[in-house]
N, C-alpha and C positions, 0 to 999 in steps of 0.2 A: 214486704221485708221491713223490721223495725228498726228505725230511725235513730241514732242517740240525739238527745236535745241539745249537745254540745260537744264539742272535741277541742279538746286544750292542748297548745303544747308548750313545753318548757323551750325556752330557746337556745341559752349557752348549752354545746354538745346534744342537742339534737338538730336544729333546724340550723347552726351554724357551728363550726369546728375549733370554737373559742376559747373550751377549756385548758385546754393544753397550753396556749397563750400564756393565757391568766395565769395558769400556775407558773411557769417559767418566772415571768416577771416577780409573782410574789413570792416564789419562795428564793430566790436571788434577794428581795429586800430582807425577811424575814432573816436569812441566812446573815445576811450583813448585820444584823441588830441583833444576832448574838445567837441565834438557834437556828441549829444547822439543819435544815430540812430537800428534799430535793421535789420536780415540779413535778414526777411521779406518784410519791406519796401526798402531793397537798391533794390533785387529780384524782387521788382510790381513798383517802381520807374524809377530806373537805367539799368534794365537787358538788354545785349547789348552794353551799354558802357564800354570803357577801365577804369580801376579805376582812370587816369589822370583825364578823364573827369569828372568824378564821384567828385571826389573833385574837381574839375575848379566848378562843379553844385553846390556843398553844400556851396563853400565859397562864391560864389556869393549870393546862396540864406541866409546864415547864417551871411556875414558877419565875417567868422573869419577864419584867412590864416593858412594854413598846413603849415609844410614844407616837402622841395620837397624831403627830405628822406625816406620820409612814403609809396612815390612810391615803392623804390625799396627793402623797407621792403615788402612790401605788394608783392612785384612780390614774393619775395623768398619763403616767406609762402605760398602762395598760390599753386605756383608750388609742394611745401613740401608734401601740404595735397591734391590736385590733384595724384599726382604718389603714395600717398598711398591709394585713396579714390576712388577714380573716377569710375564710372561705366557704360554703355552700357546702353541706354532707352532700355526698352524689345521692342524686336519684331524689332530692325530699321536694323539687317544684315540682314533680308529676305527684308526689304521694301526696301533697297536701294539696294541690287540684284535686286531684279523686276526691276528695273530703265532701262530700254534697251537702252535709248537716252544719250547720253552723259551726263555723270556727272564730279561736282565737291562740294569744300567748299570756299565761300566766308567769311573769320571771321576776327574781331577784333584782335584776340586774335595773339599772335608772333606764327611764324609756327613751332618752336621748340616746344612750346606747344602743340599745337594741333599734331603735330606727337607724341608726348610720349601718350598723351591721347589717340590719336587713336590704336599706337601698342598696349599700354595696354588692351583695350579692342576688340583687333583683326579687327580692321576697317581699319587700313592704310592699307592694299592691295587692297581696295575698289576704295580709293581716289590717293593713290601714283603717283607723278608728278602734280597731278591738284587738289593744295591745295593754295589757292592765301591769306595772310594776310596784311591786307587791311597797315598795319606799314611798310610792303614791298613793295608798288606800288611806282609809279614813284611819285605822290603826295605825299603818306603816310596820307591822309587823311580818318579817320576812319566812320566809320555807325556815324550818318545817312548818312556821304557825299556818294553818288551815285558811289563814283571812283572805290570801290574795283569789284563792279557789273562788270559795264563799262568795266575795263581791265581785268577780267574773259572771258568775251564775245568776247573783242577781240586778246584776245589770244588764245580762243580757236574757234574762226570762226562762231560765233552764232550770230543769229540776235534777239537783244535785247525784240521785243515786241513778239519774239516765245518762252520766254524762262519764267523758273518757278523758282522762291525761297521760300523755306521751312524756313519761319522765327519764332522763340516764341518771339521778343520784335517789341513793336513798333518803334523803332530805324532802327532797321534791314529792318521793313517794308516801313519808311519814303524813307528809301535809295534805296531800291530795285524799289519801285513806281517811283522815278526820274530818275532809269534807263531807264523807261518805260518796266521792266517786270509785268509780273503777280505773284501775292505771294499768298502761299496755312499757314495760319497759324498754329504754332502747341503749344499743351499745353497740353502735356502729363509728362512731365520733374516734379520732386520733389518740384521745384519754384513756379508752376503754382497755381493761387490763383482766387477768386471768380470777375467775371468780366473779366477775362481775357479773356475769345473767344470775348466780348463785345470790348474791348481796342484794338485786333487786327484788327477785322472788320471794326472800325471806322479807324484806321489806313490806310486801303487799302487793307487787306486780301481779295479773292476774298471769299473765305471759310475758317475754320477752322476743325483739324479735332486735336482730343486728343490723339487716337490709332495710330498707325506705320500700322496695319493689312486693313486701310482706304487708305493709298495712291495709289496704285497700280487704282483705281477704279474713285478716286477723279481727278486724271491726266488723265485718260482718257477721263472722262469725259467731263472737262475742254477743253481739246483740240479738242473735237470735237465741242465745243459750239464758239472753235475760227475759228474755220473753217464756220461752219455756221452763222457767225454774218454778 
């Protein structure tokens, strides 16, 4: 059976049930600084990007500037109600056991984060060592840019069009497709809203799947159809 070189996954709202969080928090700030948003639409909007982005988005589209303090309010809070909140999608420490091909996590997010988020919910011995956040590449440029894929692959020896990314936004998906991988969409996370296997697909998902108890079968699948194309 063929093997992929690598299987990636994104973390916020796939491997932990963070995004809903985050938006809560940020669009409560945003909301208070003058643009009235709710954690629904930043969630079916924004999900994927850093909140920097998220307001570079909203000021451009709204026309009205933050200031650049509401960043690092918005980090602290978040992180606040993450390490008290955060939870494990059901079913993803069997589905990423299954994994037998080398893994890892491609995120936005700083890897400080994503470490407390994964010991809390028992996953960092899964990923430890091969946790790449795209704020820490040589670029630092974040989803959609392609880079954090890119130097995931070649730090870890994979060759790009053998390799799979578990994304829920189409941000994630934009970037993963310019790496030239294949991406298996997912949208089973507390965020996930109506249209959205639709938003992935169009994106570049090759599939979607909602369950974690779906992958083991979806990746095989997948890599046998790459093999015979």
């Amino acid at each position: 059976m063929p093997q992929p070189d690598l299987v990636i996954f994104d973390c916020d709202g796939v491997l932990v049930d963070s995004e809903i969080l985050a938006a809560r928090v940020e669009a409560e700030l945003i909301t208070e600084a003058g643009f009235e948003i709710s954690a629904e639409e930043i969630a079916e909007t924004y999900a994927g990007l850093t909140f920097k982005d998220i307001m570079l988005a909203i000021e451009h589209k709204a026309n009205i500037p933050f200031q650049a303090s509401l960043i690092t309010r918005a980090e602290e809070l978040v992180d606040r109600k993450l390490r008290s909140e955060v939870r494990a999608i059901d079913g993803v420490h069997q589905a990423v056991a299954s994994v037998t091909a080398p893994r890892c996590i491609c995120s936005n997010s700083r890897s400080e984060r994503i470490a407390f988020m994964l010991e809390k919910v028992r996953l960092l011995p899964l990923f430890e060592g091969r946790i790449f956040s795209a704020l820490e590449t040589p670029s630092k440029k974040t989803k959609p840019a392609p880079d954090v894929f890119l130097h995931a692959a070649q730090v870890l020896k994979a060759d790009p069009a053998n390799t799979f990314v578990i994304e829920d936004s189409a941000h994630g998906i934009y970037g993963a497709r310019a790496a030239g991988m294949r991406v298996i969409g997912f949208t089973g996370a507390a965020h996930s809203y109506p249209g959205h296997a639709d938003i992935l697909t169009e994106a570049g998902a090759e599939t979607v799947i909602n369950r974690w108890s779906d992958l083991k079968s979806v990746l095989a699948a997948l890599s046998e159809w790459s093999q015979d194309a």
